[in-house]
N, C-alpha and C positions, 0 to 999 in steps of 0.2 A: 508842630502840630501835624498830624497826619494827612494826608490828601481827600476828599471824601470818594466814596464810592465811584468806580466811573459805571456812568449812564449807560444804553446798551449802543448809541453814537460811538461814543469815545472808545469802549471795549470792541467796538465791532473795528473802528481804527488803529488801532492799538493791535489786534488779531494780525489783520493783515500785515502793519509792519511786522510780524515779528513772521508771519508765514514768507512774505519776502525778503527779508533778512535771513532765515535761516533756511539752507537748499534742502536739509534733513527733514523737513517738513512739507508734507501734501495740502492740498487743497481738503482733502477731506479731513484733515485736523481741523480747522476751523471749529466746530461745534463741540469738539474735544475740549478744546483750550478753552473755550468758553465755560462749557458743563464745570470741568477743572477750575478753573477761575473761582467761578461761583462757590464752588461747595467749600476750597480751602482760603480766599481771601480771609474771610474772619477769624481763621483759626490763627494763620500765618503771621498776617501784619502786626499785630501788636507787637509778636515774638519781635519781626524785623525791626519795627521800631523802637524798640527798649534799646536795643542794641547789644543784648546779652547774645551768648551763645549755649544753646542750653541743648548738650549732645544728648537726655530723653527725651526731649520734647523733639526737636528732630530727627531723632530713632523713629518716632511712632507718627509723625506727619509722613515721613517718606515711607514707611509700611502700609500709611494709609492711603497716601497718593498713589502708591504700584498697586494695595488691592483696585483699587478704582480704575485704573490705567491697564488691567489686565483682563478689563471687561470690553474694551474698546479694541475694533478689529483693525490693528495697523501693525505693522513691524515692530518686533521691539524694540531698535532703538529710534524707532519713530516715540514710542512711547516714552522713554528714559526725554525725548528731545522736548517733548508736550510738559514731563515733571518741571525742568528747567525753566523753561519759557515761562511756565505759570508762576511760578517762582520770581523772573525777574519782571512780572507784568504785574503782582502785588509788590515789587520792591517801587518801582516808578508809579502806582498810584496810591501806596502806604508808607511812604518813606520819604524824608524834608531832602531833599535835591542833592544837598551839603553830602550826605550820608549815602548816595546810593549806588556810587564807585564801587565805594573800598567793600558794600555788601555784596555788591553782583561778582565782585574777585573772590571777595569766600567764599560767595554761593559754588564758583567752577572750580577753587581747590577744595571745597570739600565736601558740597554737599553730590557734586558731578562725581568726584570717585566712590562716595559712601553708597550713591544709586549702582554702579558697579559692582560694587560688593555683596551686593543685598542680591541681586540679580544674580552672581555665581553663586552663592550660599542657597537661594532659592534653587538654583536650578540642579543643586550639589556637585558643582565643577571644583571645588573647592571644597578643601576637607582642613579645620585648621589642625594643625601639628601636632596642639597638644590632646586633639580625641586619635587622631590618628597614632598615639605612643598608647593611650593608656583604655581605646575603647573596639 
C-alpha cells in the first residue's frame, strides 16, 4: 500500500533533507521542489508504485516536468536536480520501503540521462544521425 500524502510538516522536512543532501541545490529551490512535488506526485506515484516501467508515460512526465522547471529562475542543472529530487521525494512517500532502492537506482540510470537527452535535443546540441544523413 502506498504511503499517504505527506502533510506540508513532513514535506517541508523532507525539502530540506534533500536541500542539504544535495550541494546542487539552493536554498531558493525550496518552493520549487515543493510547487514540483505538488503538481506531479499524483501523476507519478501510482506509475512508481505498479512497478512497471512505461518509457511514454515517462517521455511525457519528463516533458512535463522541464516545461514547468523552465519557468522557474535557477540554473539549469539546478533545474534537471529539482526533476530528480522530486522524483525521489514521491518515490519515499508513494512507494512500500521494500521497493524504493532498486527505483531510486532506475530513476539515476535512466530517468537522470533521458533529462539529458531531452535537454540537448531541446537545446539542438544534438542532431540524431539518422536526420542528419537524410534531412
Amino acid at each position: 500500500m502506498a504511503a499517504q500524502k505527506m502533510n506540508t510538516r513532513e514535506l517541508t522536512v523532507a525539502i530540506d533533507n534533500v536541500l542539504s543532501k544535495n550541494a546542487k541545490l539552493s536554498s531558493p529551490s525550496r518552493p520549487l521542489v515543493a510547487r514540483m512535488y505538488e503538481t506531479f506526485r499524483n501523476k507519478i506515484g501510482p506509475e512508481l508504485a505498479s512497478g512497471a516501467f512505461n518509457v511514454t508515460f515517462w517521455t511525457d512526465v519528463i516533458g512535463d516536468m522541464m516545461a514547468l522547471a523552465k519557468t522557474f529562475n535557477v540554473p539549469g542543472m539546478e533545474k534537471k536536480e529539482i526533476l530528480l529530487e522530486v522524483i525521489y521525494l514521491v518515490i519515499d512517500s508513494e512507494v512500500p520501503e521494500d521497493k524504493r532502492e532498486a527505483l531510486r537506482t532506475a530513476m539515476s540510470t535512466v530517468i537522470s540521462p533521458a533529462i539529458d537527452l531531452a535537454i540537448q535535443f531541446s537545446h539542438k546540441i544534438v542532431t540524431p544521425k539518422c536526420l542528419s544523413k537524410c534531412c
